[in-house]
N, CA and C atoms as a LAMMPS dump frame, in Angstrom:
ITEM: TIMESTEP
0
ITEM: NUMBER OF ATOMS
225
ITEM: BOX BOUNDS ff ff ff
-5.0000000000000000e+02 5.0000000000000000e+02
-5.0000000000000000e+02 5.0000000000000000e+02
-5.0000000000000000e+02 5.0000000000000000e+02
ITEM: ATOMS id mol type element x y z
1 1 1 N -258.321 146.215 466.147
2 1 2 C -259.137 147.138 465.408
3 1 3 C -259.608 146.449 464.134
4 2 1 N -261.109 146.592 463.735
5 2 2 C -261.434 146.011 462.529
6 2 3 C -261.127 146.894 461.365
7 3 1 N -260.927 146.078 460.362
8 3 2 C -260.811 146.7 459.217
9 3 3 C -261.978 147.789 458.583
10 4 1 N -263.234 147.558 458.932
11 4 2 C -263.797 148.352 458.342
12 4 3 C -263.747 149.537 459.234
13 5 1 N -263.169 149.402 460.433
14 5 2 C -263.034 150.725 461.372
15 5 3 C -261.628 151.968 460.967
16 6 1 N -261.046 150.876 460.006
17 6 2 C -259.685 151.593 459.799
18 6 3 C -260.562 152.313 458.228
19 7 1 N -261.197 151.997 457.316
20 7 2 C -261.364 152.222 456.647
21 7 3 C -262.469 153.517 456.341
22 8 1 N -263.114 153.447 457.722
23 8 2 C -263.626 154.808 458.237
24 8 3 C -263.342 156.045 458.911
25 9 1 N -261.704 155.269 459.686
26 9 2 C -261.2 156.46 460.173
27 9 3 C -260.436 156.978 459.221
28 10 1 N -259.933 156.256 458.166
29 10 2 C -259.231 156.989 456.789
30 10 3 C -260.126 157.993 455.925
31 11 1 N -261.281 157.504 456.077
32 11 2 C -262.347 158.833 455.387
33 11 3 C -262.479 159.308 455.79
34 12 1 N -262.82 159.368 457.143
35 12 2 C -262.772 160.753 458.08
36 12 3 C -261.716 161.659 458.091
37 13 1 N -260.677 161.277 458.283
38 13 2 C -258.802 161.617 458.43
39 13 3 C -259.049 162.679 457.058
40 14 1 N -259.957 162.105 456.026
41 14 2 C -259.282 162.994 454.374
42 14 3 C -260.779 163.54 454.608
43 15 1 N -261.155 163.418 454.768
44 15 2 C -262.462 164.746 454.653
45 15 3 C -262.083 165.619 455.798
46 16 1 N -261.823 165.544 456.872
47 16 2 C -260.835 166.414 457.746
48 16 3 C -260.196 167.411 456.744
49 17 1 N -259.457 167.029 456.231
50 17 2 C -257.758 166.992 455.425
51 17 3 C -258.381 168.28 454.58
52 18 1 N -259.707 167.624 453.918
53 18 2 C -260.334 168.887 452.89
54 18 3 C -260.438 170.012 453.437
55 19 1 N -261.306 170.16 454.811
56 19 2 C -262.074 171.136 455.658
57 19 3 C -260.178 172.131 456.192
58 20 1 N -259.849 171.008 456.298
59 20 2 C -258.224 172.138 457.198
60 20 3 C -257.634 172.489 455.732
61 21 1 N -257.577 172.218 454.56
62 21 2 C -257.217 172.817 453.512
63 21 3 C -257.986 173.892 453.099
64 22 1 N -259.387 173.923 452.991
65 22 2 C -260.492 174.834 452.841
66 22 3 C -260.521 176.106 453.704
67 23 1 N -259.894 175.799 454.907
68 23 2 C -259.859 177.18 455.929
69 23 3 C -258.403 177.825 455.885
70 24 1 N -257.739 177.262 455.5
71 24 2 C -256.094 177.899 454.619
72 24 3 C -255.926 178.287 453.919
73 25 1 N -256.622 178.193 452.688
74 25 2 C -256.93 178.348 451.498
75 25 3 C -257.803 179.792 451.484
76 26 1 N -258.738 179.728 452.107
77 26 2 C -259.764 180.943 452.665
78 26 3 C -259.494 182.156 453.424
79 27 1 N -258.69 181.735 454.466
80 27 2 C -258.128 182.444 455.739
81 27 3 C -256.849 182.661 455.761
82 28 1 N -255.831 181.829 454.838
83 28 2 C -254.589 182.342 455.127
84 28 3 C -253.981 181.064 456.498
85 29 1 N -252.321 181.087 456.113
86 29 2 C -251.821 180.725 457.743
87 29 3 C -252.765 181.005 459.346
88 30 1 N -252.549 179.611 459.868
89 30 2 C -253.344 179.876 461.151
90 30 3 C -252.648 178.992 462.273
91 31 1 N -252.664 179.695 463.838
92 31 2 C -251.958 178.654 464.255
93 31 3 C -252.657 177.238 464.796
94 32 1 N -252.526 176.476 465.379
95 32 2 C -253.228 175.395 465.731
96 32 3 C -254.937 175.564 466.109
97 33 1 N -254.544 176.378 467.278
98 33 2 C -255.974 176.573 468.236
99 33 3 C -256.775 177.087 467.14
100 34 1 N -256.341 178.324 466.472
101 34 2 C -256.854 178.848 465.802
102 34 3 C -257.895 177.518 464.741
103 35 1 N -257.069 176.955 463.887
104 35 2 C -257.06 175.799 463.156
105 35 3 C -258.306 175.264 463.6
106 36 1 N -258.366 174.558 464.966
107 36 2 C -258.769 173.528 465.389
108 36 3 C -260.551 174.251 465.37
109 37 1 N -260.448 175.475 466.041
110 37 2 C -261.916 176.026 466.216
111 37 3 C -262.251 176.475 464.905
112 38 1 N -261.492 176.721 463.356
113 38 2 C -262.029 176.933 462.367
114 38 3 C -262.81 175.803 462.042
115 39 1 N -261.974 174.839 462.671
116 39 2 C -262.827 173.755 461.651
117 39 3 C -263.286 172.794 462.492
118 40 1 N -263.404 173.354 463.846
119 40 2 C -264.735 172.376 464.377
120 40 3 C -264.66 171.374 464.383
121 41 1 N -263.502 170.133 464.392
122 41 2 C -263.79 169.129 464.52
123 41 3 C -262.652 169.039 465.89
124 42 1 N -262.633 167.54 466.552
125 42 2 C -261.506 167.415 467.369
126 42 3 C -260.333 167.917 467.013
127 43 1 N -259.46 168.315 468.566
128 43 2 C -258.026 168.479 468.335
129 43 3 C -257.288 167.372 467.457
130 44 1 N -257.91 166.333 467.91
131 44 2 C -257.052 165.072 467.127
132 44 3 C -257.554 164.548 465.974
133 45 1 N -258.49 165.124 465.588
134 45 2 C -258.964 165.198 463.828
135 45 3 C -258.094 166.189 463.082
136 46 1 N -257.316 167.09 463.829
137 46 2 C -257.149 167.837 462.957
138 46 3 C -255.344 168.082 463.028
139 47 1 N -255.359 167.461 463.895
140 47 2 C -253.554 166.58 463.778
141 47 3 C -253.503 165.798 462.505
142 48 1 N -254.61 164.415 462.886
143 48 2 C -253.922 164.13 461.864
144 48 3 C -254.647 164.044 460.492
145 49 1 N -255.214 165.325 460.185
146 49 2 C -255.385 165.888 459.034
147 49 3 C -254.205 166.657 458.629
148 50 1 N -253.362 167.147 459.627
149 50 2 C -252.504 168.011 459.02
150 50 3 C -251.081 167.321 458.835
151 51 1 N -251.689 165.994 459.427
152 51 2 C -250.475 165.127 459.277
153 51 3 C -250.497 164.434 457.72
154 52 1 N -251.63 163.915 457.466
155 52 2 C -251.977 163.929 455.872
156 52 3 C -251.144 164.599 454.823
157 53 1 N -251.925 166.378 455.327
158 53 2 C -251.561 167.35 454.456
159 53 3 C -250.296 167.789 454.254
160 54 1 N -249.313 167.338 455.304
161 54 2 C -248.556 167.715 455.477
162 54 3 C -247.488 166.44 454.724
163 55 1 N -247.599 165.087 454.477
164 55 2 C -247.224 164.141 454.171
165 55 3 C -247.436 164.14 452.532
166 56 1 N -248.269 164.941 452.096
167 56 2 C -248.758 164.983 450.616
168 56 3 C -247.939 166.436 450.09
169 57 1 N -247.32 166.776 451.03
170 57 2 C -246.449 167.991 451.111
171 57 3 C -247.267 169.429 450.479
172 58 1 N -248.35 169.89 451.242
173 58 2 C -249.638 170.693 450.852
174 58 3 C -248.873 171.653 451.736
175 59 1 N -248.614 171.499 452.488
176 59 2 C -248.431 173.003 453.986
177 59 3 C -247.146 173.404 454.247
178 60 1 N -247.713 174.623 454.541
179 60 2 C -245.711 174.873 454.915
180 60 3 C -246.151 175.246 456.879
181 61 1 N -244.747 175.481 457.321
182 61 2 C -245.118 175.841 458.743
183 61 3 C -244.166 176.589 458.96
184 62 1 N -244.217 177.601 459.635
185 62 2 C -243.777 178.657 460.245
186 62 3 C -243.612 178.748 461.519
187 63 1 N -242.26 178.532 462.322
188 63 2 C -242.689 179.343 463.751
189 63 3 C -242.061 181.138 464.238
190 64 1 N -243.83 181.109 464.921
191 64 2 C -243.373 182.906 465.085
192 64 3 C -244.052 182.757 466.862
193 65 1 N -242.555 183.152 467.492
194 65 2 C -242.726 183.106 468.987
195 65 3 C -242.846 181.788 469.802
196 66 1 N -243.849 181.939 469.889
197 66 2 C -243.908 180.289 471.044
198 66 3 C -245.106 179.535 469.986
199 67 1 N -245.635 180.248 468.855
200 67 2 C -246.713 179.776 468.248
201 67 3 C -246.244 179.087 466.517
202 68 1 N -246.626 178.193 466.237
203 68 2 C -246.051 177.861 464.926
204 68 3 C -247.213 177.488 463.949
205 69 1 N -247.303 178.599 462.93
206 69 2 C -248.158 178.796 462.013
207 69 3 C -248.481 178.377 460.512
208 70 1 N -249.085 177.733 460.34
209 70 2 C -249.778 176.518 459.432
210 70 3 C -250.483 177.126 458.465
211 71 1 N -249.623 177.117 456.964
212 71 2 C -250.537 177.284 455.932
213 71 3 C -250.373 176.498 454.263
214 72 1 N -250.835 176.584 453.722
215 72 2 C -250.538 176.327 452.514
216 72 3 C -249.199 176.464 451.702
217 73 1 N -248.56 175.619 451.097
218 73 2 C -247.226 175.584 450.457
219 73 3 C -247.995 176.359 449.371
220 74 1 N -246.539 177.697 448.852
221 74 2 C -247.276 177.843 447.216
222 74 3 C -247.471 177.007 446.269
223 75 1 N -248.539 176.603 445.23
224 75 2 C -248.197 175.768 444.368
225 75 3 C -247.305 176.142 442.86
């Protein structure tokens, strides 16, 4: 993989990161699917956006039932 390819999928990855913070922030906890069609981008844009967000310690997660629900840590 070239470097400038890594350096584009890292901007992509955090402008992701914004858009799945922006619909949490807006909407409240959501579970994945939910997640994924708010924000319109790939399933796997938005992994690992939440893998980001989740590494910068932004989200909390919840599981309720078979579904585990994704939102914003209080600040």
């Amino acid at each position: 993989m070239a470097t400038a390819s890594c350096t584009s999928c890292t901007t992509e990855i955090g402008a992701t990161a914004g858009v799945v913070w922006k619909q949490l922030s807006e909407n409240g906890p959501m579970d994945l699917t939910k997640l994924v069609k708010a924000v319109g981008e790939p399933r796997d844009a938005v992994m690992q956006a939440i893998g980001w967000l989740a590494r910068e310690d932004k989200l909390s997660f919840e599981d309720n039932g078979r579904k585990r629900m994704i939102g914003l840590r209080p600040q």
